[in-house]
C-alpha positions, 0 to 999 in steps of 0.5 A: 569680885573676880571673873575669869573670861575664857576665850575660843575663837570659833563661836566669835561673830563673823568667823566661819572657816578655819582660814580665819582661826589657823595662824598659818592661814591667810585671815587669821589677823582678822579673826584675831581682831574679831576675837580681841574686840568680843573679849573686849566686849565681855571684859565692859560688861563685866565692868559695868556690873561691877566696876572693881571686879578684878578680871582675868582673861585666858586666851583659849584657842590653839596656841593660847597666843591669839588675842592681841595684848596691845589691844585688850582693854587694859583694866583685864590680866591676860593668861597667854601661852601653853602649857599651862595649867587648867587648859582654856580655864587657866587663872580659875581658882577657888576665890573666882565668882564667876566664868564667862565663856566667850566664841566657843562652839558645839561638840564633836559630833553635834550640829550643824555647828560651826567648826564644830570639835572636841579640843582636836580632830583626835577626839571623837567624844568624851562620856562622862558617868558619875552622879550629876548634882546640876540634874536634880532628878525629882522622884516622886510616887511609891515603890514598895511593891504597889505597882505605882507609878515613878515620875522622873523629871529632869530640869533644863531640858524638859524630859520626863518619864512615866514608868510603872514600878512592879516592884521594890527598888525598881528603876526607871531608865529614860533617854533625855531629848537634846543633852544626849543624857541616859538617867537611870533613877532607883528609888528614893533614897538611892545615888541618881546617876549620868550614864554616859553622858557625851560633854565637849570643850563647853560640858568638860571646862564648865564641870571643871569649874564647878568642881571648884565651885564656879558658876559659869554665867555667859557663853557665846557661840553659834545657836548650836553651842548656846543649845548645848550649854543651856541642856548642861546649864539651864540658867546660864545666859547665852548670846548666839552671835550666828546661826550655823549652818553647817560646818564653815557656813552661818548667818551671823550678826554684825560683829558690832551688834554681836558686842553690843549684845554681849556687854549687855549680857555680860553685865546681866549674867554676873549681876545674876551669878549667885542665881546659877549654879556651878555643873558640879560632877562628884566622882567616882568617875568613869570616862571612855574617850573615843580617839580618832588614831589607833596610834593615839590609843596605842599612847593611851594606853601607856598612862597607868590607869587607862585601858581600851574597851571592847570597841576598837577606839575607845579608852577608858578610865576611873578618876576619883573626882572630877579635877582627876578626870579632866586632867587625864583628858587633857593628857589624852588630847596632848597625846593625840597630837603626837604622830607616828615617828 
């Protein structure tokens, strides 16, 4: 069995201000040592469940040099350093069982959440649509031209939508409660489509492991951040090691007792991999991506394929598949980076 563990720095118990996630800030050893000891914490739990699994660890914050090797529990490889291929998700493959996800944090725009983003303050927001396999929408009813009703039910966050149906091949277009998510569903028979569908750094690496068709079975962070992946992956189990309270402030656990749960949970979640099922995307895909600098949009605009959209800082491109597409957004986000000479 292999697992691979991706580990952020913002969603680690006890850390609640970028003093302690900016290595040129004051607490940034602390925060290191808080995050290498939940690491640690998942890695046991892994273990427990299955003592031969063969662990990777990447380092997903910033620099990617964050977790302290001299301290890692060494029956774990660590992925350390950037650039690197697959970002937060390198040392994923094919032959991976199952992603943990350890101290991430809620999207851009969403919250209250502690230190809530997407990759960087350039990204506003990234809108995924293309059709969403982990939505299993239901329709049920007829609709040849009866006037009957269509029910359309999507799991995971509990909406559903009761539409009257005037006519063959209607639609019903129905906005879903806390995932952000418009549905649009055509008759039986008929592509059911995300539209538009906002994904931070938890929706974006979770459909990239399902692209390679990897469960992500654990993620750990704020209630905000286990809310989100719960919308996204209903069976996924989380461990909320604070509650925020806005963007440098939360309740949080001990960081002992926040191990403690997350061994626990760990063991838990990959002894039930094979119940939850990888966010798999199938493409094509559209992508707009709101940018924060027009100079960054200006960059953008100079990979073939992308272009600006009607609104003043959004672009925008299609990908045949979702490996294509997350690549283009990293490339995006690298792009953000980059300032005015």
């Amino acid at each position: 069995m292999k697992a691979l563990i991706s580990v952020d720095m913002e969603g680690v118990s006890g850390i609640v201000h970028s003093s302690e996630t900016n290595p040129e800030r004051y607490d940034y050893q602390r925060g290191r040592e808080l995050m290498t000891a939940e690491a640690n914490a998942v890695i046991a739990g892994v273990l427990d469940a299955e003592p031969t699994a063969d662990v990777l660890v990447a380092d997903a914050h910033g620099t990617f040099r964050n977790l302290l090797p001299e301290q890692l529990d060494r029956r774990a490889r660590l992925v350390r350093g950037k650039p690197r291929a697959l970002n937060m998700l390198a040392g994923l493959d094919e032959e991976t069982d199952a992603a943990l996800f350890v101290g991430y944090h809620v999207r851009a725009g969403e919250g209250p959440g502690v230190l809530a983003h997407t990759m960087n303050g350039e990204i506003l927001d990234v809108r995924v649509t293309g059709r969403a396999q982990d939505e299993d929408v239901r329709i049920t009813g007829h609709t040849p031209g009866d006037g009957a009703q269509v029910t359309a039910h999507t799991p995971g966050d509990g909406a559903q939508v009761t539409a009257h149906t005037p006519g063959d091949g209607a639609q019903v277009t129905a906005h879903t409660p806390g995932g952000g998510v418009q549905l649009t569903a055509h008759a039986p028979g008929e592509d059911v489509r995300t539209t538009g569908r906002s994904l931070g750094e938890i929706g974006l690496n979770a459909a990239m492991a399902g692209h390679l068709g990897v469960p992500v079975v654990l993620l750990s962070g704020d209630d905000a951040a286990c809310a989100e992946a719960a919308a996204l992956i209903p069976e996924v189990v989380t461990v909320p090691v604070k509650e925020a309270l806005g963007m440098a402030a939360a309740v949080t656990l001990h960081p002992e007792e926040a191990r403690d749960r997350l061994r626990r949970a760990a063991a838990d979640a990959v002894s039930r991999r094979t119940e939850i099922p990888p966010l798999a995307l199938t493409g094509p895909l559209h992508v707009e991506v709101d940018l924060a600098s027009p100079h960054t949009i200006d960059l953008a605009t100079l990979v073939p394929g992308v272009s600006r959209t009607a609104g003043a800082r959004t672009v925008a491109f299609t990908a045949p598949d979702y490996g294509t597409a997350y690549r283009l957004i990293l490339l995006l986000a690298q792009l953000a980076t980059i300032r005015p000479a």
